[in-house]
N, C-alpha and C positions, 0 to 999 in steps of 0.2 A: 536623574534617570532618563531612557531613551532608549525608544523600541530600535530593534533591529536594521528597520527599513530609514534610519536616520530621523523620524516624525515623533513626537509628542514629547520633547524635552522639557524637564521639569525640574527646576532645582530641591533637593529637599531641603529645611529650615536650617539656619547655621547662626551663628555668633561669631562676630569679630575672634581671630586669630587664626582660622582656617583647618577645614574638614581635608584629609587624603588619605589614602590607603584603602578604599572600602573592600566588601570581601562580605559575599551574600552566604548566608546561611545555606544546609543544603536542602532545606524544608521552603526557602523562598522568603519564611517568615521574617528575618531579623539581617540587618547590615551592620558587621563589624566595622571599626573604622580607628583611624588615631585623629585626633583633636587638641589643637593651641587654645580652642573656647576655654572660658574660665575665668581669663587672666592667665595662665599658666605660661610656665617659661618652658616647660620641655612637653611633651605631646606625649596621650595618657591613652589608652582606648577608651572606647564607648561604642554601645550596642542601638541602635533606631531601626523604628520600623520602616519600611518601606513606603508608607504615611506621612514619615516624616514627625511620628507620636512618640511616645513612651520613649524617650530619652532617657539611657541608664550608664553611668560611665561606671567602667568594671575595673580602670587600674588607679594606683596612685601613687605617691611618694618623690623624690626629686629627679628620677633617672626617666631618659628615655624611653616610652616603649611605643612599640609601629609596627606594622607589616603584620596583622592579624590571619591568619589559615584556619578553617574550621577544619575538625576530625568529622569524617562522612555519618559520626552519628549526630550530628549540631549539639554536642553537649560538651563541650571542651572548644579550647583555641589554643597554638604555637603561635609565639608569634615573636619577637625579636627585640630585647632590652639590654639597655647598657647597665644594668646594675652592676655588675664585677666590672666596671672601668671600661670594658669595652663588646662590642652586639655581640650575646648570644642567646642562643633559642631557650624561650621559658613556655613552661604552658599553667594555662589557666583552667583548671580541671574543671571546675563547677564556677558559673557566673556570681560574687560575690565573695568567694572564698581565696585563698592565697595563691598565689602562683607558685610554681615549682621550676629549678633551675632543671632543663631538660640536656644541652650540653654543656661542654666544656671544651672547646676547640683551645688549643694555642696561639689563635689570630680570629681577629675579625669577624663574623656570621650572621647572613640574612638572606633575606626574600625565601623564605619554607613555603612548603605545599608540601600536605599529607594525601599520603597513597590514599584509592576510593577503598581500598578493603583494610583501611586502619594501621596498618600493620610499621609501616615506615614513611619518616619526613625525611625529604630531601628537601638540599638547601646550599646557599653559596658559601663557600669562606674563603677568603684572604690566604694562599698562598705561597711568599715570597711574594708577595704584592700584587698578585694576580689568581684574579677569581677564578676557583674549580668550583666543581659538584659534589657533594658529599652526602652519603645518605647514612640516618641513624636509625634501627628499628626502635620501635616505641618503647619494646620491652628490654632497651638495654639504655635505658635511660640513664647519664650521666658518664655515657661514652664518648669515645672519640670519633665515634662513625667510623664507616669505609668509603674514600675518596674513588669518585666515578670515572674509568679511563685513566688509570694512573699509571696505565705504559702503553707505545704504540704510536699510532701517527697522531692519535687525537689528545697524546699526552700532556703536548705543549701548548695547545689552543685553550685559548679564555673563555669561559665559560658561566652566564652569570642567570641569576631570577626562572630558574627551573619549574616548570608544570608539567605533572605527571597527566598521561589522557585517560580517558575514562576507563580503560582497562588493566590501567596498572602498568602497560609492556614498555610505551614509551614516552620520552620525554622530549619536550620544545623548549627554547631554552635561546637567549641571546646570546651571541657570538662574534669574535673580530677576527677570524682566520688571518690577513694579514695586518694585523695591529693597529687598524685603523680603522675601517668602515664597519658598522656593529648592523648586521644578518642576525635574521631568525632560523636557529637550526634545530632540527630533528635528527633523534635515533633510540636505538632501543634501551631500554634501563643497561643492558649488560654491555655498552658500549658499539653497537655494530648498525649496521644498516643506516648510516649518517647521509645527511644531505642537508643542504640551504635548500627554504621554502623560500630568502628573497633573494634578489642580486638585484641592487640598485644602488647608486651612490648614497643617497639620504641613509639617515641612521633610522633602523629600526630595533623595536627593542616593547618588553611586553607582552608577551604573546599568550593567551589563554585558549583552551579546547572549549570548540560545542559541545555541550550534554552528551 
């Protein structure tokens, strides 16, 4: 962890294999995460405080799972496994209890974040080799979603690791408009009002909203 103004960095406690993915609850209270700790061959989540205490790993079995999202009520997680062979979005309704397969895309699928008003997770998938945006409401669970910009000039542009802002309207989201340098882009969920926040050679990528 580490305040804002760059000062009081602080590792929280880890084990041999390595902590990434993390993903604060929206109470502050608890930090989802994926972890190699164990011994383990594939990376599992696990829930710690912010203390760096109460260490509680929430998945298991031989498949990958990573990239945890909480639901804006911190009582559920989306978060992305390879158990059908290849990433896609499962959720883990109550801490302890089974997960639930949430899509089923035809290709590839990861990096989710759920809307602040619950209602729909968007997320990346693999199409024709190249990342779009795809959004699925919650209540149509074990669909196919509807893919974001999927005609127009923003049709053909890659698009990957989507966050919705605090108000639901729009999204920031990495980008390689000409198929090389990866920008941080913005616009509205319904495709409009686009722009790059960067233009610099370096690759950026990641991008998260203030509160």
């Amino acid at each position: 962890m580490i305040e804002a103004d760059g000062s009081g960095l602080t590792p929280l406690p880890t084990l041999p294999g390595g902590d990434f993915d993390p993903a604060w609850s929206p109470d502050g209270a608890n930090i989802a995460y994926a972890s190699l700790r164990d011994n383990a061959s594939v990376p599992h989540l696990y829930l710690i405080s912010p203390l760096g205490t109460d260490v509680k790993k929430l998945t298991e079995g031989s498949a990958r799972d990573l990239q945890p999202a909480w639901a804006p009520t911190g009582t559920q997680l989306v978060f992305v496994s390879e158990r059908s062979g290849q990433g896609e979005l499962w959720i883990l309704p109550e801490f302890g209890s089974n997960a639930l397969a949430f899509s089923r895309g035809p290709a590839s699928e990861m990096h989710p974040d759920w809307s602040h008003d619950g209602k729909t997770i968007v997320f990346e998938r693999k199409i024709g080799g190249i990342p779009r945006l795809v959004a699925l409401a919650f209540d149509a669970r074990g669909g196919g979603g509807v893919r974001i910009c999927p005609e127009g000039p923003l049709a053909t542009q890659p698009m990957s690791t989507p966050k919705w802002s605090p108000d639901d309207r729009w999204l920031v989201f990495e980008t390689w408009p000409d198929g090389v340098n990866h920008e941080i882009g913005v616009m509205t969920s319904s495709c409009t009002n686009y722009g790059l926040l960067t233009s610099d050679p370096g690759l950026d990528f990641d991008p998260a909203w203030r509160p």
